[in-house]
C-alpha positions as CSV (number, residue, x, y, z in Angstrom):
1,X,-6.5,3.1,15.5
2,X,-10.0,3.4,14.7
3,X,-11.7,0.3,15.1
4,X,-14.3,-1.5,12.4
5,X,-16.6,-4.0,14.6
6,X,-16.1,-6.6,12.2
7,X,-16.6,-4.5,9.3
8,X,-13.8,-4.7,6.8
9,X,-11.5,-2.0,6.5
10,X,-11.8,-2.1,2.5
11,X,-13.8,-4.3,0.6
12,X,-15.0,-4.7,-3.2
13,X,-17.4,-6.1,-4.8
14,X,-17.1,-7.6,-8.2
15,X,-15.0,-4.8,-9.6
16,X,-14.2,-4.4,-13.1
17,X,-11.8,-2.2,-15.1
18,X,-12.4,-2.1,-18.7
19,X,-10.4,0.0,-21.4
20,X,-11.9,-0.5,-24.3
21,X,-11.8,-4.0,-25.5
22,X,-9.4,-4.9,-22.4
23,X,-10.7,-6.4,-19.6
24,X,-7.8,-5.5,-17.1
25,X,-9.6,-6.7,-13.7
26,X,-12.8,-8.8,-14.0
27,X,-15.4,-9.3,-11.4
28,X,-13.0,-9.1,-8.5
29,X,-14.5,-9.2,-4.8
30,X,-12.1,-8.7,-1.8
31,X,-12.2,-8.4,1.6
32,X,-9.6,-6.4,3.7
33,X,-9.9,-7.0,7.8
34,X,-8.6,-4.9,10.4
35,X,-4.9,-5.9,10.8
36,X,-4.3,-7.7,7.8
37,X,-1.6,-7.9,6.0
38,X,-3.2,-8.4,2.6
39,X,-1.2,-9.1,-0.4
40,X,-1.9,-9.2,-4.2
41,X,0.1,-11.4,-6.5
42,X,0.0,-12.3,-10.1
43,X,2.1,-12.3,-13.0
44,X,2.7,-9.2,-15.6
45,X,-0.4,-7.6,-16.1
46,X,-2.6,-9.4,-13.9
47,X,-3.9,-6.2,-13.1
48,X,-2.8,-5.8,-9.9
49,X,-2.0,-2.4,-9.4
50,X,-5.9,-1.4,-12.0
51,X,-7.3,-2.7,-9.0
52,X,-5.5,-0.8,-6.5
53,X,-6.4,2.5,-9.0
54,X,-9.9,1.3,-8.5
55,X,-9.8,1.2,-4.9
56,X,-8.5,4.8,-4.9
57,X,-10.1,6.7,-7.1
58,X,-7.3,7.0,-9.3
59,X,-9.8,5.3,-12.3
60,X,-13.5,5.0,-11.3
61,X,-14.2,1.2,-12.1
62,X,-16.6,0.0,-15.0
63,X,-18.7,-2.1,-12.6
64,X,-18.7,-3.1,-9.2
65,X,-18.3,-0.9,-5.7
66,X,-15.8,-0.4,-3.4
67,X,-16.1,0.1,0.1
68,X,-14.3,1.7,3.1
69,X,-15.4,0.8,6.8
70,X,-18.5,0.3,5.1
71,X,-19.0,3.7,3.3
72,X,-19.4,3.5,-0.3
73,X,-16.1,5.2,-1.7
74,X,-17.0,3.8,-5.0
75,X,-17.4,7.7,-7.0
76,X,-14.9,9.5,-5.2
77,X,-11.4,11.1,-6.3
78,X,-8.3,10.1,-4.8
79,X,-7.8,13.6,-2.6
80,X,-11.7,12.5,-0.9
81,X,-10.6,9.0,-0.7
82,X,-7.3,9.8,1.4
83,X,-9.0,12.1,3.2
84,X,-11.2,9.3,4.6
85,X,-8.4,7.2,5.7
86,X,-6.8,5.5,2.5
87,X,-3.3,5.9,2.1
88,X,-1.1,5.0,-0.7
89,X,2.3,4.8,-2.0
90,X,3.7,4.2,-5.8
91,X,6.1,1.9,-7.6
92,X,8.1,5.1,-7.9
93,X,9.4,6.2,-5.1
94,X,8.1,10.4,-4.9
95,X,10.0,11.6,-2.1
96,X,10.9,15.4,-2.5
97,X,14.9,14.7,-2.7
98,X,16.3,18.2,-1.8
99,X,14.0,18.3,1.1
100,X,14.7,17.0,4.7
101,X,13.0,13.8,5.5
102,X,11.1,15.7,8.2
103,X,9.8,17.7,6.3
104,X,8.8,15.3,3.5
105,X,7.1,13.8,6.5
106,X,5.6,17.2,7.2
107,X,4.1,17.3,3.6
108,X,2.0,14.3,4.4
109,X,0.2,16.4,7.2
110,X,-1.2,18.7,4.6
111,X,-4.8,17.0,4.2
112,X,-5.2,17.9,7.7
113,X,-3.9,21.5,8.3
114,X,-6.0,24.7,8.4
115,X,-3.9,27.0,6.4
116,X,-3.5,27.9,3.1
117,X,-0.8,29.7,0.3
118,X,-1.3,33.2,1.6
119,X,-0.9,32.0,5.4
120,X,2.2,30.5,4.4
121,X,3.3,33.6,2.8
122,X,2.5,35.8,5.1
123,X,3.5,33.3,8.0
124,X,-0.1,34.3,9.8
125,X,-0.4,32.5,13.5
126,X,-2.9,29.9,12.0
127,X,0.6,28.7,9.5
128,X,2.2,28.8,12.7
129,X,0.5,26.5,14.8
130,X,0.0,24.5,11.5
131,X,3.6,23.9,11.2
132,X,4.1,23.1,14.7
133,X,1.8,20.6,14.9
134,X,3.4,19.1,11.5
135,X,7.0,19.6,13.5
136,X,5.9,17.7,16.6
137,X,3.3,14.9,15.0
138,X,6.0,14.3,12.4
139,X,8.8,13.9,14.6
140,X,6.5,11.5,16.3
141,X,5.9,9.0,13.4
142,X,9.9,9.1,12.7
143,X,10.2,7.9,16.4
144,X,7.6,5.6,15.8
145,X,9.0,3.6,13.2
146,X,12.7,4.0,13.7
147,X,13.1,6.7,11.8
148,X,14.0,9.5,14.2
149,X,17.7,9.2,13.4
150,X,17.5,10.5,9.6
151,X,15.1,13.5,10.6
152,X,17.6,16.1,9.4
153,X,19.1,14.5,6.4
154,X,18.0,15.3,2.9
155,X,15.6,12.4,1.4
156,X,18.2,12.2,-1.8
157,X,21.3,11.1,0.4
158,X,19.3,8.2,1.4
159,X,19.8,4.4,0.5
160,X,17.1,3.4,-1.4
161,X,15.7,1.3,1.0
162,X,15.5,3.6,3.2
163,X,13.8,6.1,0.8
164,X,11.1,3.4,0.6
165,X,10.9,3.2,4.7
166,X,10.2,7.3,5.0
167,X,8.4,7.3,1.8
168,X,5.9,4.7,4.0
169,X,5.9,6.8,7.1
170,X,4.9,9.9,5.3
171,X,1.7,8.0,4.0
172,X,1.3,7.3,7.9
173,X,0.6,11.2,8.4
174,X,-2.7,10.9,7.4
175,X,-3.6,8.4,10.1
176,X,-5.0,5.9,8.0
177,X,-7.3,3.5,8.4
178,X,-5.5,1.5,5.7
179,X,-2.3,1.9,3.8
180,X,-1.7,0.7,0.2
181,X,1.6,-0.1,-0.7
182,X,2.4,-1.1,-4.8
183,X,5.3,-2.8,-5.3
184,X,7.3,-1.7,-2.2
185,X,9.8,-4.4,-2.4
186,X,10.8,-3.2,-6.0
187,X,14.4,-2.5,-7.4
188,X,15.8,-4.1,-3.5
189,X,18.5,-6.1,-2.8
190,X,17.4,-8.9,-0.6
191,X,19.4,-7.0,2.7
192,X,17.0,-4.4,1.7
193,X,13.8,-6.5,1.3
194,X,14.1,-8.4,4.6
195,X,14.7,-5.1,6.2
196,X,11.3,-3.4,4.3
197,X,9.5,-6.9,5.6
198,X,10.2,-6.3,8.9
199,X,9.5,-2.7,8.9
200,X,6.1,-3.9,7.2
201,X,5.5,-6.0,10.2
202,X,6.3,-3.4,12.5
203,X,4.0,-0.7,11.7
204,X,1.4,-3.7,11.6
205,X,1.8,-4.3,15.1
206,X,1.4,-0.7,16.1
207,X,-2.1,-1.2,14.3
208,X,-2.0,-0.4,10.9
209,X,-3.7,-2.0,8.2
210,X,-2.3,-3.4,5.2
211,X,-2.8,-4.1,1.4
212,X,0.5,-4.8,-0.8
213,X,1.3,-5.9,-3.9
214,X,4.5,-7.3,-4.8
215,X,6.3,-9.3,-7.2
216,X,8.8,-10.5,-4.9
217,X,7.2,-13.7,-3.5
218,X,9.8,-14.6,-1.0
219,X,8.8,-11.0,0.8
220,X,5.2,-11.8,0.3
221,X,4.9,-15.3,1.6
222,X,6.8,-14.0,4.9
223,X,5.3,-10.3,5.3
224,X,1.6,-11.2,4.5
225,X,-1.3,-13.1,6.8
226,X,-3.6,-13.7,4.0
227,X,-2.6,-13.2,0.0
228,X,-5.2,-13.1,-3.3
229,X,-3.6,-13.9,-6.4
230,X,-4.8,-12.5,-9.7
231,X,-4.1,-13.7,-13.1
232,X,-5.6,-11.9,-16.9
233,X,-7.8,-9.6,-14.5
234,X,-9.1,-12.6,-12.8
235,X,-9.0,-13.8,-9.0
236,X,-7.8,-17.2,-9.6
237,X,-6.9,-18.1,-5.5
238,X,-7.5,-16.5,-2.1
239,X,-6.8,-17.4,1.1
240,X,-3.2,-18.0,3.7
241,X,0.5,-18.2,2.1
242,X,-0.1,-21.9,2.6
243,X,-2.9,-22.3,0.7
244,X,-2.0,-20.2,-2.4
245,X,1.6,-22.0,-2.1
246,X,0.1,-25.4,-2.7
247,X,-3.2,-23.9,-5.6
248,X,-2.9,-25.7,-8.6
249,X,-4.1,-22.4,-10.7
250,X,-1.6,-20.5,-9.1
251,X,1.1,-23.1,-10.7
252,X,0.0,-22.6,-13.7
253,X,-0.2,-19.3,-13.8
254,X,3.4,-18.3,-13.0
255,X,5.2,-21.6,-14.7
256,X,2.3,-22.7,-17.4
257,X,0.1,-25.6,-17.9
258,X,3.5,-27.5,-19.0
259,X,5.9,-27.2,-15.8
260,X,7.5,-29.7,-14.1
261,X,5.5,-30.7,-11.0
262,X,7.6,-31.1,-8.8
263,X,10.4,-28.6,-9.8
264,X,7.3,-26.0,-9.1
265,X,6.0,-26.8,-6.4
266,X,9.6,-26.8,-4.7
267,X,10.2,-23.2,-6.3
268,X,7.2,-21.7,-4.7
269,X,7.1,-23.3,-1.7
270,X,11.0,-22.3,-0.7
271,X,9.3,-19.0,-1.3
């Protein structure tokens, strides 16, 4: 992995995301390190996965910048951005069902081949050593994860969780210098969401930084080394899972101004 002397791998500074009268994220300033595990929390609308469209490209933001390893990513569309080592997955899983999971993982290459729509049609040498490169690199990644054993089935006779786990290692093809995961955890059983934890962890310890946002607070407690909580746009808490599990704001946030102190405090911290 590349490494970032200290520089964080993603960082913004006091980004906003306006839509008309709606102030869906307001001044928020992160920092992503190398090897985090970074999560974003909040309830409904908190505008947790704006910000995450900030950071990509997917909506320029009203104010603020957004950095990358230091380089100013701030303008940029999404295709530029990924090409520079951001990564991302959706709520939704978008795995090409009919297709083997190989070659879903061989899609992900496709920022870094040579060839184009005629090579492909007319199967020139440069498609050729495209796809084999794809073939071997992609075989790779499924080894590398745990993966390898579901490289000829078709994506759409997978279990969902599973979906989610190749769905993951296809953003891996771009080597990223971080990976972006919304909502990963979404529509799992809790089988399923241990599993997608420890697969998280995994692909941490081979190097890979990580930002995720998840509802699930169980999964993020237990998956993430450092978590920022967001609530009407705003960044209301950052810091460990122990220090946002004992935040007053955070309390309120999720169980109102009104909750019962102790029955709270006991919900979030069995989380």
């Amino acid at each position: 992995m590349i490494e970032t002397m200290n520089i964080p791998v993603l960082r913004t500074e006091h980004i906003c995301m306006y839509f008309g009268g709606l102030h869906a994220v307001e001044d928020v300033s992160m920092e992503i390190q190398q090897g985090d595990i970074y999560g974003i929390i909040g309830p409904n609308g908190a505008g947790k996965t704006t910000l995450f469209n900030a950071c990509t490209g997917f909506n320029n933001p009203t104010k603020g910048k957004v950095f990358l390893c230091g380089d100013d990513i701030t303008s940029l569309k999404p295709e530029q951005i990924a090409k520079k080592g951001m990564a991302r997955t959706f709520q939704n899983i978008k795995l090409f069902k009919f297709m083997s999971v190989l070659d879903n993982i061989k899609i992900g290459f496709h920022l870094n081949l040579k060839s184009n729509l005629v090579d492909a049609i007319l199967h020139t040498k440069r498609f050729g050593t495209d796809e084999a490169y794809a073939i071997e690199k992609g075989k790779e990644i499924l080894n590398l994860v745990g993966l390898s054993k579901y490289t000829d089935t078709k994506a759409g006779n997978l279990p969902y969780g599973v979906q989610r786990k190749v769905e993951i290692a296809r953003a891996l093809a771009i080597n990223p210098k971080i990976l972006l995961l919304d909502e990963p955890a979404a529509g799992m059983n809790p089988n399923e969401t241990k599993e997608l934890s420890d697969y998280i962890l995994k692909i941490n310890e081979l190097g890979y930084t990580i930002g995720v946002i998840e509802h699930d607070m169980k999964f993020v407690m237990s998956t993430c080394n450092k978590i920022l909580v967001l609530n009407f746009g705003q960044k209301i808490c950052e810091g460990t899972p122990d220090i946002v599990k004992t935040n007053q704001g955070v309390r309120e946030a999720y169980f109102g101004k009104g909750f019962v102190s102790g029955e709270a405090i006991n919900v979030i911290a069995k989380n």
